[in-house]
C-alpha positions as CSV (number, residue, x, y, z in Angstrom):
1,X,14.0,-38.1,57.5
2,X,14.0,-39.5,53.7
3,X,16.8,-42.2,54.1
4,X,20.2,-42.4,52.1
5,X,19.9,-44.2,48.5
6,X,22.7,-45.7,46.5
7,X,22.4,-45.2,43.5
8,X,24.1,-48.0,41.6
9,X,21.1,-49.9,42.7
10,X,18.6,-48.2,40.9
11,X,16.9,-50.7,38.4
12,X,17.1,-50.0,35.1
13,X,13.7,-48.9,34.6
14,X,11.2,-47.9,37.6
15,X,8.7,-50.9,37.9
16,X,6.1,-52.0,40.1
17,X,8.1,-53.5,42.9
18,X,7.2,-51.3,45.7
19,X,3.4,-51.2,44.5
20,X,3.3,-55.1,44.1
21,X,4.5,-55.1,48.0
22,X,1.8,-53.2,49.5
23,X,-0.7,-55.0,47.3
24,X,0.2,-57.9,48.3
25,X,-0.4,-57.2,52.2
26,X,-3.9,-56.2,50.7
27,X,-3.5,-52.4,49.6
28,X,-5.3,-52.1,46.7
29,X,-5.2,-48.3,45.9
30,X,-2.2,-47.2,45.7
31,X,-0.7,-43.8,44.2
32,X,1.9,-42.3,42.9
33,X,2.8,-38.7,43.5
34,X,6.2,-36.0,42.0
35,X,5.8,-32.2,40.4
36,X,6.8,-30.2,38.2
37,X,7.9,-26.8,38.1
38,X,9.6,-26.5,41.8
39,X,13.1,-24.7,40.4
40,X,11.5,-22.5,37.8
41,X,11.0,-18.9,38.1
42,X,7.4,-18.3,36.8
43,X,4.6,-20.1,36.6
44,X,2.8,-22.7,39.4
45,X,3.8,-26.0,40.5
46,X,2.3,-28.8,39.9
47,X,2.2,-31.9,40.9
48,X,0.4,-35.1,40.1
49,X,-0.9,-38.1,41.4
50,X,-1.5,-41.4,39.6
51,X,-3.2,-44.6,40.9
52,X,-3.2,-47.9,38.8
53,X,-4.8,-50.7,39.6
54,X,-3.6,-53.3,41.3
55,X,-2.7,-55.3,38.2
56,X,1.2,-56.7,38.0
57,X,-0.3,-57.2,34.4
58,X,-0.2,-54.0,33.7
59,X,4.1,-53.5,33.3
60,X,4.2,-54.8,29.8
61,X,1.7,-51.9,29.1
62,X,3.4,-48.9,30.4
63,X,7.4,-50.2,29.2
64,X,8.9,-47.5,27.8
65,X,7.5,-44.8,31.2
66,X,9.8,-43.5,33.0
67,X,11.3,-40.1,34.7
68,X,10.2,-37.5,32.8
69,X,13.3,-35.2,32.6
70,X,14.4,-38.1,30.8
71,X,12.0,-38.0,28.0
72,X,11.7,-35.4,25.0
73,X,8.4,-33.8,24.6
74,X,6.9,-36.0,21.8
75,X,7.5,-38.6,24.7
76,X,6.0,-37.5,27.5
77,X,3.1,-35.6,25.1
78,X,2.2,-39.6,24.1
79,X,2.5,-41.4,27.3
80,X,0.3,-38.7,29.2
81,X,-2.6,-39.6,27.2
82,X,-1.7,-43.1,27.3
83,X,-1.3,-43.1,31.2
84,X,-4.4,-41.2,31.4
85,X,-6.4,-44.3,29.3
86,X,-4.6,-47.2,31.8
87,X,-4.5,-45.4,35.3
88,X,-7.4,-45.9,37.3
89,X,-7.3,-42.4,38.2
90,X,-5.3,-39.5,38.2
91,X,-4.7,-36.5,38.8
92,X,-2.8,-32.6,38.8
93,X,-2.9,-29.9,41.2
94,X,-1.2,-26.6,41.0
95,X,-0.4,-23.8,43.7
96,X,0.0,-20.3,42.3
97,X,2.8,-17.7,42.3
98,X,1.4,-15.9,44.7
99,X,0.7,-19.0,47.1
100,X,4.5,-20.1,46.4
101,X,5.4,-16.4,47.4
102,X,3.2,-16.4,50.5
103,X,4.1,-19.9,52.3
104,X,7.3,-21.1,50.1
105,X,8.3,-23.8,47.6
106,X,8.3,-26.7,49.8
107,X,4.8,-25.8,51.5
108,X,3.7,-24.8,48.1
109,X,4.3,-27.8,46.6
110,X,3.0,-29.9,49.3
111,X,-0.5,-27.9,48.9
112,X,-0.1,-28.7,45.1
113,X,0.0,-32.2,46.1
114,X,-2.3,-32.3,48.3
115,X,-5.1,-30.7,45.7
116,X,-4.1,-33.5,43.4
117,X,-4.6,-36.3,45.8
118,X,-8.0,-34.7,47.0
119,X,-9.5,-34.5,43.3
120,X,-8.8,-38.3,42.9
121,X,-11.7,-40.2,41.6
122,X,-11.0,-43.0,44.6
123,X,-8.5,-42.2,47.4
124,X,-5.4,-43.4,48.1
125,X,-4.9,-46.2,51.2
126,X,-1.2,-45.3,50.5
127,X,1.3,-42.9,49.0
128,X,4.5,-43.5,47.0
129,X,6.2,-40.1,47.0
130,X,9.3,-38.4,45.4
131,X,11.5,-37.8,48.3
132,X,9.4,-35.2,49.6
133,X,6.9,-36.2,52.5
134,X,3.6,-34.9,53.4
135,X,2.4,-34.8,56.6
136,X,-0.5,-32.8,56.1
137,X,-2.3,-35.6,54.2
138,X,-3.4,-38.5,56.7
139,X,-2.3,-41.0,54.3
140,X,0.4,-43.8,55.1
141,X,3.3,-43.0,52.9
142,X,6.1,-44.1,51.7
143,X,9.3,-41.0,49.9
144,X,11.7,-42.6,47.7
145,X,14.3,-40.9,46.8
146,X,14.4,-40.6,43.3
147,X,11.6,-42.0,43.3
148,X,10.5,-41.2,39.5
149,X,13.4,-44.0,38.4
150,X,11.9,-46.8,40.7
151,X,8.0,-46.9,41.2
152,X,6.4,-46.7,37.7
153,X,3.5,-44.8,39.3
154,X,5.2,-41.8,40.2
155,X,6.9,-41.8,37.1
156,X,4.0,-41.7,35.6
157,X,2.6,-38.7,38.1
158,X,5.8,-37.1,37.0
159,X,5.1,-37.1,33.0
160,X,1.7,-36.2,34.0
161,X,2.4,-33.0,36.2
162,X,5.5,-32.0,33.9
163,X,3.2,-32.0,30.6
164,X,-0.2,-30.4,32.3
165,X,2.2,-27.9,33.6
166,X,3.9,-27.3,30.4
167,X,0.6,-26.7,28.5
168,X,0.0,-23.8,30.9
169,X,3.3,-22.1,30.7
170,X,2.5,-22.3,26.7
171,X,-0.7,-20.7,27.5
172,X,0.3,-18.2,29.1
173,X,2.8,-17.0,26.7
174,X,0.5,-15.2,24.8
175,X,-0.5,-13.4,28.1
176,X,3.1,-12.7,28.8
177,X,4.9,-12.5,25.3
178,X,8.6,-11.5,25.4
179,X,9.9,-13.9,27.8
180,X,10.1,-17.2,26.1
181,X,7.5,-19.1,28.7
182,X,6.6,-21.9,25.8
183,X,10.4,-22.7,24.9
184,X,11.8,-22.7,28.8
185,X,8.6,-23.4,30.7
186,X,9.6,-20.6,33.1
187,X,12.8,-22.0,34.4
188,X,16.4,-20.1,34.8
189,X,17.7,-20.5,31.4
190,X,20.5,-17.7,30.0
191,X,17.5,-16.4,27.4
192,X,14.9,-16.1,30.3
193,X,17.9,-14.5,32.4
194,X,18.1,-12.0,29.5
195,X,14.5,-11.6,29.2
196,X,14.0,-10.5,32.7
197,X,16.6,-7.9,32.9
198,X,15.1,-6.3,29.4
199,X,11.7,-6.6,30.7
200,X,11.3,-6.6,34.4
201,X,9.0,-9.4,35.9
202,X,6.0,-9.8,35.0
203,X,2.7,-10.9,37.7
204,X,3.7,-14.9,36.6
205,X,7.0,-14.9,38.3
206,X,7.7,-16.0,41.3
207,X,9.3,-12.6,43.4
208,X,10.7,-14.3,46.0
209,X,12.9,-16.2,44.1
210,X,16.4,-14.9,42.9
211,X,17.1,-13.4,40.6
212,X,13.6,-12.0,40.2
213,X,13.6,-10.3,43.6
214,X,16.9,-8.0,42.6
215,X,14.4,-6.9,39.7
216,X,11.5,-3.8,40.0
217,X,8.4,-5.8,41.8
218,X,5.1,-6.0,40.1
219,X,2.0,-7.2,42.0
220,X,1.4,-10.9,42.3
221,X,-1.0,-12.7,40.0
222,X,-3.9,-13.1,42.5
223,X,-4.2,-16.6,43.8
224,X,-6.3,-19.6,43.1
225,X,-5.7,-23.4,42.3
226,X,-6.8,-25.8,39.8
227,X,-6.3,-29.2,39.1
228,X,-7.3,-31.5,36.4
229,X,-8.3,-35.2,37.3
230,X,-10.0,-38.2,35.2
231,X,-11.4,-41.5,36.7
């Protein structure tokens, strides 16, 4: 069980305290790991993974990172390509509506997760993750809660997965016009609401989640995954 976190001791900018810790006791590869996309109602999740290297060095660099639900878009549009240039790998993996709808969120997301970690140039000797845990990777691991405003690399797994997910939900707007997917990204706001009682669901939304399951069902967009990585 993820353990209780007080929150008046969060720093005032995540940092590399907990990845200095287990480089120090000779861990060398260590990786970040948060997603994107686990409230919405359409569209994948994603999550992503980012390893830097075991440089202290490195903090001047990437101040300025940090959760991504803190950041506008402009933000997080220039710190994912800069993140990409200083990480010594990364990378985002997705599960699909219709694998969400078959196993649930949770498991969903861990499968996103564990796509990501898989596709990584160099592989992890240890995990720092969001709050959620994942046991089917055989990979020590350490879940902070609220994680994304402590370890600097999985804030920076966080801008990564948010932004690769975001370009797909643009993408796919001109698949699925009428809904809005390129302003909300597929989450529950009032104008998606609106949309989906106007419309119906379309095959990108997840049926199993309210209020999309009180609505007429379409079929599921078949399944698949994807992930993009860099080394």
């Amino acid at each position: 069980m993820t353990p209780r976190f007080d929150v008046s001791l969060l720093p005032p900018a995540p940092n590399f305290d907990f990845e200095i810790a287990l480089w120090e006791r000779g861990c060398c590869y260590v990786a970040g790991v948060d997603e994107a996309g686990r409230g919405a109602l359409a569209g994948p999740v994603a999550a992503g993974v980012v390893m830097f290297p075991d440089d202290p060095g490195l903090l001047p660099e990437l101040v300025g990172v940090r959760d991504s639900k803190q950041m506008t878009h402009s933000e997080r549009a220039m710190w994912a390509e800069r993140l990409k240039q200083l990480a010594l790998t990364w990378a985002v993996g997705f599960a699909s509506v219709e694998e969400i709808d078959s196993l649930g969120i949770v498991p969903a997301t861990r499968l996103a997760a564990r796509r990501a970690t898989r596709a990584l140039g160099e592989q992890p000797e240890h995990l720092l993750v969001d709050f959620l845990e994942l046991p089917e990777l055989p990979i020590p691991q350490t879940p902070l809660v609220k994680g994304d405003r402590r370890s600097l690399s999985i804030a920076a797994a966080s801008i990564l997965a948010k932004t690769e997910r975001d370009g797909l939900l643009c993408e796919l707007e001109a698949r699925y016009p009428g809904y809005g997917l390129a302003q909300h990204k597929g989450y529950a706001t009032q104008a998606h609401r609106d949309a989906l009682r106007r419309l119906g669901p379309a095959p990108i939304h997840r049926h199993s989640f309210s209020p999309v399951s009180s609505l007429s069902p379409l079929a599921p967009l078949p399944g698949g995954s994807g992930e993009k990585t860099k080394t």
